[in-house]
C-alpha positions in Angstrom: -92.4 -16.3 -14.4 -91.5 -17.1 -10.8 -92.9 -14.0 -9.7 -96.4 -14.6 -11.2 -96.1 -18.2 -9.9 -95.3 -16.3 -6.0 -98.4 -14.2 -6.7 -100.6 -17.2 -7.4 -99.2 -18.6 -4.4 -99.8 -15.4 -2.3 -103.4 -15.0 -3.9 -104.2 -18.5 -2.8 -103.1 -18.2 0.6 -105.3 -14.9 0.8 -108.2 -17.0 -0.6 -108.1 -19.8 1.5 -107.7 -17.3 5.1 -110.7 -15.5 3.0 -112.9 -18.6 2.9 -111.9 -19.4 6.5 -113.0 -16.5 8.2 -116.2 -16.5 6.2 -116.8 -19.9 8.2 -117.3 -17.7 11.4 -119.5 -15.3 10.2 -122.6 -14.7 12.0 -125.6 -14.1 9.8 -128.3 -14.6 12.2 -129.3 -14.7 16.3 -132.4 -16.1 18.3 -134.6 -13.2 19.2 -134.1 -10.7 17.1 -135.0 -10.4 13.2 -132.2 -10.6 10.9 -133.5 -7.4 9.2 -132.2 -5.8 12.4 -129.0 -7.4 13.0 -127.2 -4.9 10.7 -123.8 -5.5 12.9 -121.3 -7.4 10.8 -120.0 -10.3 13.4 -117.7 -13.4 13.6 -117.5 -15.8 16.0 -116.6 -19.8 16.8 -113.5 -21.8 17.8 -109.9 -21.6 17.5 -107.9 -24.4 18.1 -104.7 -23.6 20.4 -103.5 -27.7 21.4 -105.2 -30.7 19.8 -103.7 -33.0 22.0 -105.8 -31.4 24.9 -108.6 -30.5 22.2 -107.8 -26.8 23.7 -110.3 -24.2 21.5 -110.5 -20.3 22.4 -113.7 -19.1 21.8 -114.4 -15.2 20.3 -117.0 -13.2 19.5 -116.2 -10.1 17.3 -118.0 -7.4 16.4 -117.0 -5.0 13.8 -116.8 -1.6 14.0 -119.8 0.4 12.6 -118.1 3.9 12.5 -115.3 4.9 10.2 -111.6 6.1 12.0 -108.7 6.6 10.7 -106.9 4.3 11.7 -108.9 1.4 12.3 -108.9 0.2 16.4 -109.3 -3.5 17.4 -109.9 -4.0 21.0 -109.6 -7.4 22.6 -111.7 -7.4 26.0 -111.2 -10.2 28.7 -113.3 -10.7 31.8 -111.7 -12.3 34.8 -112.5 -14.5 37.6 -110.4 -16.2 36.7 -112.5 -18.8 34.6 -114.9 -16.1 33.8 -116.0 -15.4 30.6 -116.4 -12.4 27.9 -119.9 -13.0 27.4 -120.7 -10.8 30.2 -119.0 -8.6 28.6 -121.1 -8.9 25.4 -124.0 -9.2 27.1 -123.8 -7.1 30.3 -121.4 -4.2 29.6 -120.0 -2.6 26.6 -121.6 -5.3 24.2 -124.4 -4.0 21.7 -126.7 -6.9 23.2 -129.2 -6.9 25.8 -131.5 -10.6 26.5 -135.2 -9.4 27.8 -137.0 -11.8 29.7 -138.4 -13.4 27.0 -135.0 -13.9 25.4 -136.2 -11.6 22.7 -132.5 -9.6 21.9 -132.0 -5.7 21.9 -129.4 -3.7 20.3 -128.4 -1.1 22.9 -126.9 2.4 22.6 -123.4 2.6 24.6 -121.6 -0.8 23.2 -117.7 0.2 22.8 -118.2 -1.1 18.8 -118.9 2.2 17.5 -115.3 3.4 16.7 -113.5 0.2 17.5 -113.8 -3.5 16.1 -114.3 -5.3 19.8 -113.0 -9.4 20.2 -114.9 -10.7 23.0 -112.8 -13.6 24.1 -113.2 -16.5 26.6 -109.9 -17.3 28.2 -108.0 -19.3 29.4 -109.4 -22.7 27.7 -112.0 -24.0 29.6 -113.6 -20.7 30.3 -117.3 -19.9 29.3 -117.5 -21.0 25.4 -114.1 -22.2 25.4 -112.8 -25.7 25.6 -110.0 -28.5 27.0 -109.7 -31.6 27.9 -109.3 -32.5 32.2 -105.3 -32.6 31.7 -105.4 -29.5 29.8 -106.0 -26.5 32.1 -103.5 -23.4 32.5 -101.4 -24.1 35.3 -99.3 -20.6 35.5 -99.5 -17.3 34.7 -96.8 -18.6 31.8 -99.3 -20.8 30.4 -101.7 -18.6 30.0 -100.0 -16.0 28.2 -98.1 -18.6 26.0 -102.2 -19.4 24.6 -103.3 -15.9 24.2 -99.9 -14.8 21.9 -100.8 -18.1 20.0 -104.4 -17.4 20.1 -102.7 -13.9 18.4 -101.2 -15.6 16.0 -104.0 -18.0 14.9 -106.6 -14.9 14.8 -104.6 -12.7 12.7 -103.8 -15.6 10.1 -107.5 -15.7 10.0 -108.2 -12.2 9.8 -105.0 -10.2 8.1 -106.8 -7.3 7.7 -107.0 -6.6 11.3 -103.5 -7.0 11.9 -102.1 -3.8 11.2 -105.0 -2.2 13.4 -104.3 0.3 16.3 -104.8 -2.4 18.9 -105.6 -2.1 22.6 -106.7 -5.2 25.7 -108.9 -4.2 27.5 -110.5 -5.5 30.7 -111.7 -5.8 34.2 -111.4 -7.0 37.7 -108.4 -10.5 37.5 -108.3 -9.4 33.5 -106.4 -6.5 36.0 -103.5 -9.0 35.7 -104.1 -10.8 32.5 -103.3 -7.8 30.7 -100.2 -6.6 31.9 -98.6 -9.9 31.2 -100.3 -10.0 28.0 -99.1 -6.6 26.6 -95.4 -7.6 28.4 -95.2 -10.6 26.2 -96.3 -8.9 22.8 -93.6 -5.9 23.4 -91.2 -8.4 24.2 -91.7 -10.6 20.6 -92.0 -6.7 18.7 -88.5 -5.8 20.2 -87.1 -8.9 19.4 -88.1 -8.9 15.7 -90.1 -11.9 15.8 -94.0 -9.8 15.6 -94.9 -6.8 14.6 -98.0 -5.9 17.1 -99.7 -2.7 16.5 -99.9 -2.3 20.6 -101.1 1.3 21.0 -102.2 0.6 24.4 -103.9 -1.2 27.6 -107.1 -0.2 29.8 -107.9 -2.2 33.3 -111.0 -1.4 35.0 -111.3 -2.1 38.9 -108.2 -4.5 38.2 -106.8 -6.8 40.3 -102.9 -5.5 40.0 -101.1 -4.8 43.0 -102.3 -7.1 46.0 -100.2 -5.6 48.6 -102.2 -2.5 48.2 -105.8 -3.9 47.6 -105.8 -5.7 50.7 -104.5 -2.5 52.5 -107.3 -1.2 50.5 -110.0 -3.4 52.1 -109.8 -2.2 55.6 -109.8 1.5 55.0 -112.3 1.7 52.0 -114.7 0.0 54.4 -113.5 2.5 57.4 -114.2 5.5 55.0 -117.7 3.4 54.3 -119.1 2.7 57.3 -119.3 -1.3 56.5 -117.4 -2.9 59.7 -119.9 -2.4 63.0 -118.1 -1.2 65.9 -118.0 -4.8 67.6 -115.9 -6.2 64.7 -113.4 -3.3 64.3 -110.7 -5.3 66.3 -111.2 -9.0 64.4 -111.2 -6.8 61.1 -108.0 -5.0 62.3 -105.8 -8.5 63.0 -107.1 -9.8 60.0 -105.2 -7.1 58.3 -102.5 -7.2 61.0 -102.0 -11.0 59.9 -102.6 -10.1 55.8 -99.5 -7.7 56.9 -97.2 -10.3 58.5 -97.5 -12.6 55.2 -97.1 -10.2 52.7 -94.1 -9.7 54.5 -92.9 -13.0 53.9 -93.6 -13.5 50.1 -95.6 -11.1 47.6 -97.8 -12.8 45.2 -100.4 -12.6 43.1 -103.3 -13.8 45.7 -102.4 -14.6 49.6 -104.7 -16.7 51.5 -104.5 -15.5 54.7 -105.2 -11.7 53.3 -108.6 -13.0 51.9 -109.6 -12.9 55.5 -109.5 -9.3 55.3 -112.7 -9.1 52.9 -114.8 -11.8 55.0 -114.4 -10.2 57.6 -115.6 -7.5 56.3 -118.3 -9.0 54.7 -119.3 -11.4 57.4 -120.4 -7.4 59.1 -122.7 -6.5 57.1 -125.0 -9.8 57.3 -128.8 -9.1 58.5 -131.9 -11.3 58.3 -135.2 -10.9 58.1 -138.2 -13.1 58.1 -135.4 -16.5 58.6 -133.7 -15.0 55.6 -130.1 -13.6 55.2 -129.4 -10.6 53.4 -125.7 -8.9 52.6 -124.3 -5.7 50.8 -123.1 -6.4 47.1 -119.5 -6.4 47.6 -119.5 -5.4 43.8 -121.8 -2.1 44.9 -122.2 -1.3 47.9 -125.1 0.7 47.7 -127.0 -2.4 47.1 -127.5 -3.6 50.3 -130.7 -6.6 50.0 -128.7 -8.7 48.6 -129.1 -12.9 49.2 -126.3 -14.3 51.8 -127.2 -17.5 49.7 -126.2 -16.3 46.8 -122.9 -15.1 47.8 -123.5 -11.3 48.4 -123.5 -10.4 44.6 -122.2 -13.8 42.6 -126.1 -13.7 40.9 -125.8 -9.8 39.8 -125.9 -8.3 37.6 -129.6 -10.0 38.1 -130.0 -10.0 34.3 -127.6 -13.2 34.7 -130.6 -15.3 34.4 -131.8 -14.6 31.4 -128.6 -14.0 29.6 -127.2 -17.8 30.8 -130.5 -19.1 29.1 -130.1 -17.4 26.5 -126.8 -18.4 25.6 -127.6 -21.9 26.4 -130.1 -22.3 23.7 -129.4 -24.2 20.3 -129.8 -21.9 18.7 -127.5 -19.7 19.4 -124.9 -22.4 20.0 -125.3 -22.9 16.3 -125.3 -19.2 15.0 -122.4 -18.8 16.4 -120.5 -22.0 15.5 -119.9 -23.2 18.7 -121.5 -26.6 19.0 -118.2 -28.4 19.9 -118.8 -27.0 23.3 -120.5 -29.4 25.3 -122.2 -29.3 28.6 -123.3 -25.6 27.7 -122.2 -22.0 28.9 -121.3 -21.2 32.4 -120.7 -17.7 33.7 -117.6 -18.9 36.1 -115.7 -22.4 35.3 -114.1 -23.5 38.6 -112.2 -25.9 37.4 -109.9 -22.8 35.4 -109.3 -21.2 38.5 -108.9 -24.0 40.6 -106.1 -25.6 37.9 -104.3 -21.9 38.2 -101.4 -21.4 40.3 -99.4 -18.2 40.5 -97.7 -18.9 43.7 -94.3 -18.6 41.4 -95.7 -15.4 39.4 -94.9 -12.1 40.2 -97.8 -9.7 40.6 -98.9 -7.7 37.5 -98.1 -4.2 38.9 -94.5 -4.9 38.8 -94.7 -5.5 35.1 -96.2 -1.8 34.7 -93.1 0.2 34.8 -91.9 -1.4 32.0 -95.1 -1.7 29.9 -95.2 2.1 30.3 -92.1 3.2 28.7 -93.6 1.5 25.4 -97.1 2.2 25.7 -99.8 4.0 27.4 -102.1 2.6 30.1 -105.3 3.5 30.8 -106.7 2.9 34.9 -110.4 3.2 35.5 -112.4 2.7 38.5 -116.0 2.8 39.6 -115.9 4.1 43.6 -119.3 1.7 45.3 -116.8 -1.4 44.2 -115.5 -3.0 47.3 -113.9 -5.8 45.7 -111.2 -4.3 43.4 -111.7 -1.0 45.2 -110.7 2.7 43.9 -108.1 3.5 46.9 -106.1 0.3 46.0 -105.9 1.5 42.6 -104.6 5.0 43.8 -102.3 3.6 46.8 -100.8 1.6 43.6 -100.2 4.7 41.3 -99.0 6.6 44.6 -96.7 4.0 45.5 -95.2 3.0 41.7 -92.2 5.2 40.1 -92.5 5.4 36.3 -91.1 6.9 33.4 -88.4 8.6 35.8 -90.9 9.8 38.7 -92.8 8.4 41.3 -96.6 8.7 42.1 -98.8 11.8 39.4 -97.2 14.9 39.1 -100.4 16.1 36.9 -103.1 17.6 38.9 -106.2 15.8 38.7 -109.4 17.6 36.7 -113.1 17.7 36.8 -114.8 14.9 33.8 -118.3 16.8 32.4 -120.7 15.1 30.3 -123.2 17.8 29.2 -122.1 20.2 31.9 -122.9 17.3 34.4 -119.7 16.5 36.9 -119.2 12.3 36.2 -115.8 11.3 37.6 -112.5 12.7 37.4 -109.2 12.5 35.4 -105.7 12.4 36.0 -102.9 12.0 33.0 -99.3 11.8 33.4 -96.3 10.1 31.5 -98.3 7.7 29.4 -100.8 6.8 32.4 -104.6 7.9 32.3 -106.5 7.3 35.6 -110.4 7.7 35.4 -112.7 7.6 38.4 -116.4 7.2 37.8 -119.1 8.4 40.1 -121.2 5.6 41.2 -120.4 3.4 39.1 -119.3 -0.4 40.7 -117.1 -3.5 39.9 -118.7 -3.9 36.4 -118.5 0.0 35.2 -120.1 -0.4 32.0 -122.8 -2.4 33.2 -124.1 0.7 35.3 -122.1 3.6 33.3 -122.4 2.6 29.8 -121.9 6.1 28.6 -119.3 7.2 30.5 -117.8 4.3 30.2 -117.8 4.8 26.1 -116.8 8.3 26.6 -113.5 7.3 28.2 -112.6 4.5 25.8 -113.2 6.7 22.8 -111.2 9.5 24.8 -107.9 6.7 25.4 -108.0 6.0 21.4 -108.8 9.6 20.4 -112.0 9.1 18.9 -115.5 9.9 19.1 -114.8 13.5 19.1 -115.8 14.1 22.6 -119.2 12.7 21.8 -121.3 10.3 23.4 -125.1 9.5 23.2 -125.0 12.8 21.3 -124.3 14.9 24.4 -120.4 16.5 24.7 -117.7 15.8 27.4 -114.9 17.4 28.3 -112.2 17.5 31.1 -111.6 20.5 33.0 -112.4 23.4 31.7 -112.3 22.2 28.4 -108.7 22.5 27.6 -107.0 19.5 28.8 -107.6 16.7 25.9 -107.3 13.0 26.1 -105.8 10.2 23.8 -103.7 10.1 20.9 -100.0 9.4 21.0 -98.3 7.8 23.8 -96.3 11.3 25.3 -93.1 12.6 24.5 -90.1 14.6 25.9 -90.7 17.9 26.2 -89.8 20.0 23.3 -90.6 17.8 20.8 -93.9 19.5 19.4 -92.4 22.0 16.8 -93.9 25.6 17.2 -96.7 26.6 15.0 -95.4 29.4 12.8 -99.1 31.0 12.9 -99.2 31.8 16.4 -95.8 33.7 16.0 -97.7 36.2 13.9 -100.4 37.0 15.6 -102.8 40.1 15.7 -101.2 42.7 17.8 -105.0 44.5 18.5 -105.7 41.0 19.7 -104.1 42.2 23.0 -105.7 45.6 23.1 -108.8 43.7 23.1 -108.1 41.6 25.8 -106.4 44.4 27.7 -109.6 46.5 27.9 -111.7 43.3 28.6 -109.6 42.5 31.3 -109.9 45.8 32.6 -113.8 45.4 32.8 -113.0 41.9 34.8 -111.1 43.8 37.2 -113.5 46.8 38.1 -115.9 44.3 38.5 -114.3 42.1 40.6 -113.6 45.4 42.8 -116.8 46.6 43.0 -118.1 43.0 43.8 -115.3 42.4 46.5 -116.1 46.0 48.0 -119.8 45.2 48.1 -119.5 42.0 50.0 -117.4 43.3 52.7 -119.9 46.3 53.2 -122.4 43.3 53.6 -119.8 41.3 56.0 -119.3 44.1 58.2 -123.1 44.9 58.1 -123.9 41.6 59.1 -121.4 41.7 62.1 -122.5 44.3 63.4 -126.1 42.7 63.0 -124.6 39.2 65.0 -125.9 37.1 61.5 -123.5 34.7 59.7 -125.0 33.3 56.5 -124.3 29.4 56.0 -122.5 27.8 53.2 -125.1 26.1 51.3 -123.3 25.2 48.1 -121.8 21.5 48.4 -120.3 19.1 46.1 -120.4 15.2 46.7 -121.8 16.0 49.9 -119.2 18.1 51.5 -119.3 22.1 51.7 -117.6 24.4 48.7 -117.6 27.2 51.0 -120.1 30.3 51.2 -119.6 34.4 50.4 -117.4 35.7 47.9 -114.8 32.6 48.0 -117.9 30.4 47.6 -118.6 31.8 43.9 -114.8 30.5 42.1 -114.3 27.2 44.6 -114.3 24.6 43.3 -115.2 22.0 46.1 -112.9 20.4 48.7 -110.7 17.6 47.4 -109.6 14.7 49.4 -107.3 15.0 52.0 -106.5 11.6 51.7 -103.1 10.4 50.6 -102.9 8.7 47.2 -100.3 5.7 48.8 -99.8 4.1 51.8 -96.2 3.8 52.9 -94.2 0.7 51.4 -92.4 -0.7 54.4 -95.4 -0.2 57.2 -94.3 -0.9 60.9 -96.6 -3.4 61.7 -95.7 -2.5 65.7 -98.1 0.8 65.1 -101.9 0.5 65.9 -104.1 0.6 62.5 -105.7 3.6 63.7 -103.1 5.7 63.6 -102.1 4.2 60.0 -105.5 4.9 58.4 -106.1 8.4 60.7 -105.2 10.4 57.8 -107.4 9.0 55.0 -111.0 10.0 55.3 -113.1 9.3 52.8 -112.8 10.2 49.4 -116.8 10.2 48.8 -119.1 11.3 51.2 -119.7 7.8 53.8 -123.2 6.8 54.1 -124.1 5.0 57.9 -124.8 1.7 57.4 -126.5 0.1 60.0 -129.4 -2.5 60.7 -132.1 -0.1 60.7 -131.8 0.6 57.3 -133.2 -2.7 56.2 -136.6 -1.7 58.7 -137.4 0.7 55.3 -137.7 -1.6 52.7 -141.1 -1.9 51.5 -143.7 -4.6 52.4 -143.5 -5.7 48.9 -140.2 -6.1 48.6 -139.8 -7.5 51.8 -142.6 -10.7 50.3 -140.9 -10.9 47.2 -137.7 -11.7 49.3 -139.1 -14.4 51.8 -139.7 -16.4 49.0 -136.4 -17.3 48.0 -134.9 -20.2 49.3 -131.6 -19.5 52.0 -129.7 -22.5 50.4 -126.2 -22.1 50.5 -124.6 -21.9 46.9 -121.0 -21.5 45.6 -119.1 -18.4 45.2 -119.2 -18.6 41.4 -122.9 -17.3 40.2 -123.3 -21.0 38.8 -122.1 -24.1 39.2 -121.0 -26.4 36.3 -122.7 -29.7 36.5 -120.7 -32.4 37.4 -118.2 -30.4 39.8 -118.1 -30.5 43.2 -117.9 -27.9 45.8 -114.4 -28.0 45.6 -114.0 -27.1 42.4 -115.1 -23.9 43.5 -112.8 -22.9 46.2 -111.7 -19.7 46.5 -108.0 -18.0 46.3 -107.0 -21.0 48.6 -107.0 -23.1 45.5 -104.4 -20.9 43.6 -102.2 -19.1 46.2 -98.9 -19.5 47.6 -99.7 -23.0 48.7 -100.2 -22.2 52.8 -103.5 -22.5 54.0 -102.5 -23.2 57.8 -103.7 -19.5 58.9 -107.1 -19.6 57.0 -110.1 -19.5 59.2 -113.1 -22.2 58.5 -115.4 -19.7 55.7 -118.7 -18.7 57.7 -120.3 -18.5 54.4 -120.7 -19.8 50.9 -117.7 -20.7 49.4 -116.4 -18.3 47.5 -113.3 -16.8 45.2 -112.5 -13.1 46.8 -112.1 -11.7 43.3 -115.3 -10.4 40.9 -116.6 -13.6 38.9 -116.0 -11.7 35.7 
C-alpha cells in the first residue's frame, strides 16, 4: 500500500515539474511563421531571491540531432553584465534579425548535437532581473546564484539532468566558468549533487591577467598597432602594469588597463572632423567610430537585434514581461556592483578543474582584447596533471582540405586557434566554430555544413573521454593476428617509395649543379600565412615555418631589463600587416560619405546605455578592481570597461 501511495506521490511531483516547464515553452516568435519555427524551445524566468525579486533569465533550445548520450550546454557571455542573447542572436544561436526584424534560421548554430541554455547572468544582466540592493557583489555571489539557478532548472527539467553537460563561453565568461565548474566538482565530491560535468570550453577568455596584460604590449608589437612616437608611453605603461602585479594579483588591475589605452589611443585617425579607430575586438577592422568606443556597436547587426528583442512581442513569446525597462546588451550597474579585489584569478582554479575534467581553450588571432598569446603564455606558464606547459605537438585543423586554425591536446586540455576569426569567434567562424564544439563532445562525426574536417593528417582525433594513464586501453586481440602478406605488400610498396625518392633526389641535384654552374638560383615561391615553406626538393614535404615565438613569458620578470630585450624573441605568430595613416587615404568616396554623417558624440564603453544610469554606471575596470585608482591616468576617450561587452 505505501508503496503505491510513494508512487502517487512521485507521479505527482513529475506532473506538476511537467506542467511547469510546459509554462516556458515557446510556441511562436515575431518575424518568422510558426510553420517554420520547427525548433522545440523554452524560455522565461527563474526566481533565485524574492526578497531582491532576483530572476535568471534562459533561453533553451533543444537539440535537433539524436546522440547518444544526450549533451546540454549552458553558454554565458561576459562583460560582465553582458548578456546571452548575443549569443543567441550573434554567434552560435540558430537566429539571425534582418533589417526588417523579419527572423532567419541560420546554418552553424551549436543546437544540432547539443540542447544549448542561453543564460543571462548575473541578475540584472540583459533579460534578467533584481532589485537596486540586490546586485552580485563577489565572485562568491555569483557562483552561489548560478549552482542554485542549477538546482532550480533541473527541478524544472529532470530529464536534462543526467545529460553530458558542458559551460561554455567567451571573453569575462573566461572566468565565470572556471569558478562555476570548481563549485559543481566540489558539491559531486562531497555527495551533496550529482553533475554530469563532462567538461568546460572558454573562448578568448579572460583567465590569467598577469599574462593578458603582458599580452597587450607584444601582440600589438607583433601587429604593428603602437606608432613609433608612442613606443616609450606604451612601454611604462606596461612597466607600471608590472610594478602592481607585483604587489597583489587579481582578477582586473587598474593601472594595467593603461596598457590597452594606450594602445588604443595609437591607432586614432580622423577624417573629414570625424575620429575613426581599429576594432579592438578585430583588428582588421580599422574605420571604426572613436564615438562609439572602437568596437562597443559591433557586431553592427546590434541594432537590429536590440530592437528586435525589445519588441512586445517577443517579450511575450518568451515569457518575460516581468522585465521592465526592456533589453540591454551591457547592464553597468552588474559590473559596476562587482568586486573581485578579494577573488583569486580564474587560471589558478584550472589545475584543479583539470584533474576532473577536460577543458577546451579556443581563440580567434585579430582579437586584441582577450588576445591569442595571453592564452598561450598562460598554458606555457601553468603545470598540470603532473607537467608544465604542452608536451603534445601542435597539428594542422582542415576543413575540406582547407588549413583553418590549429590544434594542440594534452592531459585533458584542448587548445584551438582559429584563423581570422576575432573576439566573438562564432560570430565570424560559425563553422569552424561548430566543428570544434562537436569535436570537444565527440559528435558530429567530423562533419560540418556537410564538408569534412580533420586534424593533422587525419589521424589524431578529438573528444570523447577525459584521458587516462597510459596503459589503460586494453589491446585489440584482432590486430595481434594480422595478415602476414600484409607486410610483403607494404615491403614492395615501400620499395617503389624509395627508388622514387632516389631518382627524384638524384634528378634535382643534377639540376642544382646545372644551375650553379649557370649562376641561377630559383626562389621559394611556396608560402604559408605569409611566410616562405622553403623551395627545391625540401620545398615538396615542408610543412611551413612555425613560430619561433615562445609559448610563456617568464614568471618572475626583472623589471630592471628594457622591454625590448623581453619581447626580442617573440615575433609574430601571423604574418603583421603595417598599419599606418595612409591606409585610411584608400577608403572609398562612398564610404568615406556614408561616414561623415555620423555624429562624433562621445558615448559609453558599453554598446548601450540603460536609461536612467549615469555615466558612472558605466566605468570601466576601475569600478571593480583592487580598490586603487591613484596611478590611473584621466581616460582620453569614452569611457569604457577594458574587457569585450559580451
Amino acid at each position: 500500500m505505501w508503496k503505491r501511495a510513494l508512487f502517487a506521490l512521485a507521479s505527482a511531483v513529475t506532473l506538476v515539474s511537467a506542467q511547469k516547464a510546459e509554462d516556458y515553452k515557446v510556441t511562436h516568435l515575431p518575424g518568422i511563421d510558426s510553420a517554420d519555427l520547427t525548433l522545440s524551445q523554452y524560455a522565461g524566468h527563474i526566481e533565485l531571491d524574492p526578497r531582491t525579486h532576483g530572476n535568471m533569465f534562459f533561453w533553451m533550445i533543444e537539440q535537433t540531432h539524436e546522440t547518444n548520450p544526450e549533451k546540454l550546454i549552458i553558454w554565458l557571455n561576459g562583460g560582465p553584465g553582458c548578456s546571452s542573447m548575443d549569443g543567441l542572436f550573434l554567434e552560435n544561436g540558430p537566429y539571425r534579425v534582418n533589417p526588417d526584424l523579419s527572423l532567419n534560421i541560420t546554418a552553424g548554430g551549436w543546437q544540432d548535437h547539443a540542447t544549448i541554455v542561453f543564460l543571462d547572468q548575473p541578475v540584472g544582466t540583459g533579460l534578467s532581473f533584481v532589485d537596486s540592493d540586490g546586485y552580485m557583489k563577489n565572485m562568491k555571489e555569483v557562483t552561489d546564484d548560478f549552482a542554485l539557478f542549477l538546482d532550480k532548472f533541473f527541478e524544472l527539467f529532470p530529464n536534462l539532468q543526467q545529460r553530458d553537460l558542458y559551460l561554455a563561453g567567451e571573453s569575462f565568461a573566461g572566468t565565470y566558468i572556471p569558478y562555476f565548474a570548481k563549485r559543481m566538482l566540489e558539491l559531486n565530491n562531497k555527495g551533496d549533487r550529482n553533475f554530469n560535468l563532462q567538461g568546460i570550453a572558454i573562448g578568448n577568455g579572460w583567465i590569467a591577467p598577469r599574462h593578458q596584460y603582458e599580452a597587450y604590449y607584444d601582440f600589438a608589437v607583433a601587429k604593428n598597432l603602437i606608432p613609433e612616437r608612442r613606443k616609450k608611453l606604451a612601454e611604462s605603461a606596461i612597466a607600471k602594469c608590472r610594478e602592481n602585479l607585483a604587489k597583489k594579483e587579481a582578477i582586473s588591475i587598474g593601472q594595467c588597463e593603461e596598457v590597452l589605452d594606450v594602445i588604443m589611443q595609437g591607432t586614432v585617425y580622423e577624417e573629414d572632423n570625424v575620429k575613426y579607430c581599429i576594432n579592438e575586438y578585430d583588428i582588421r577592422i580599422t574605420d571604426e567610430l572613436y564615438s562609439e568606443g572602437c568596437g562597443m556597436a559591433w557586431p553592427h547587426e546590434l541594432d537590429q537585434v536590440t530592437t528586435y528583442l525589445r519588441t512586445d512581442e517577443l517579450v511575450a513569446a518568451v515569457h518575460a514581461q516581468e522585465k521592465n525597462g526592456g533589453w540591454y546588451e551591457c547592464t553597468g550597474r552588474v559590473s559596476s556592483h562587482l568586486d573581485t579585489s578579494s577573488d583569486e584569478p580564474a587560471y589558478n582554479l584550472l589545475p584543479e578543474i583539470l584533474k576532473e575534467t577536460r577543458v577546451l581553450l579556443f581563440s580567434g588571432d585579430q582579437d586584441l582584447i582577450c588576445n591569442v598569446y595571453g592564452t598561450e603564455y598562460l598554458i606555457g606558464n601553468m603545470t598540470w596533471n603532473g607537467e608544465k606547459g604542452f608536451q603534445a605537438e601542435t597539428v594542422d585543423w582542415y576543413i575540406d582540405d582547407k588549413i583553418v586554425g590549429t590544434y594542440t591536446e594534452d592531459r585533458n586540455l584542448t587548445f584551438a586557434v582559429v584563423m581570422n576569426g576575432s573576439h566573438m569567434l562564432p560570430y565570424d567562424k560559425p563553422f569552424e566554430s561548430l566543428d570544434m564544439i562537436n569535436r570537444f563532445m565527440g559528435v558530429g562525426d567530423n562533419k560540418v555544413n556537410g564538408k569534412i574536417s580533420r586534424l593533422g593528417d587525419g589521424s589524431v582525433e578529438a573528444g570523447g573521454e577525459p584521458q587516462k594513464p597510459d596503459g589503460s586501453a586494453e589491446s585489440d586481440t584482432d590486430e595481434e593476428s594480422t595478415d602476414w602478406s600484409q607486410y610483403y605488400s607494404w615491403g614492395t610498396s615501400a620499395l617503389i617509395v624509395v627508388i622514387l625518392f632516389a631518382a627524384i633526389a638524384g634528378y634535382c641535384w643534377y639540376k642544382s649543379k646545372k644551375q650553379a654552374r649557370e649562376g641561377y638560383t630559383r626562389p621559394s615561391s611556396a608560402t604559408r600565412d605569409g611566410e616562405p615553406m622553403g623551395g627545391g626538393f625540401l620545398g615538396l614535404f615542408a610543412k611551413g615555418k612555425r613560430s619561433n615565438r615562445p609559448k610563456l613569458r617568464l614568471d618572475d620578470q626583472d623589471d630592471t631589463n628594457e622591454l625590448d630585450e623581453l619581447v626580442i624573441e617573440t615575433p609574430t605568430l601571423f604574418a603583421a600587416e603595417e598599419y599606418s595613416d595612409d591606409d585610411h587615404q584608400r577608403r572609398s568616396g562612398e564610404n568615406a560619405a556614408a561616414k561623415s554623417s555620423k555624429k562624433d558624440t562621445p558615448t559609453t564603453r558599453f554598446a548601450i546605455a540603460e536609461e536612467g544610469e549615469s555615466d558612472d554606471d558605466f566605468e570601466d575596470f576601475a569600478d571593480w578592481d583592487d580598490g586603487d585608482n591613484s596611478t590611473l591616468i584621466e581616460p582620453k576617450k569614452p569611457s569604457k570597461s577594458n574587457l569585450k561587452k559580451d
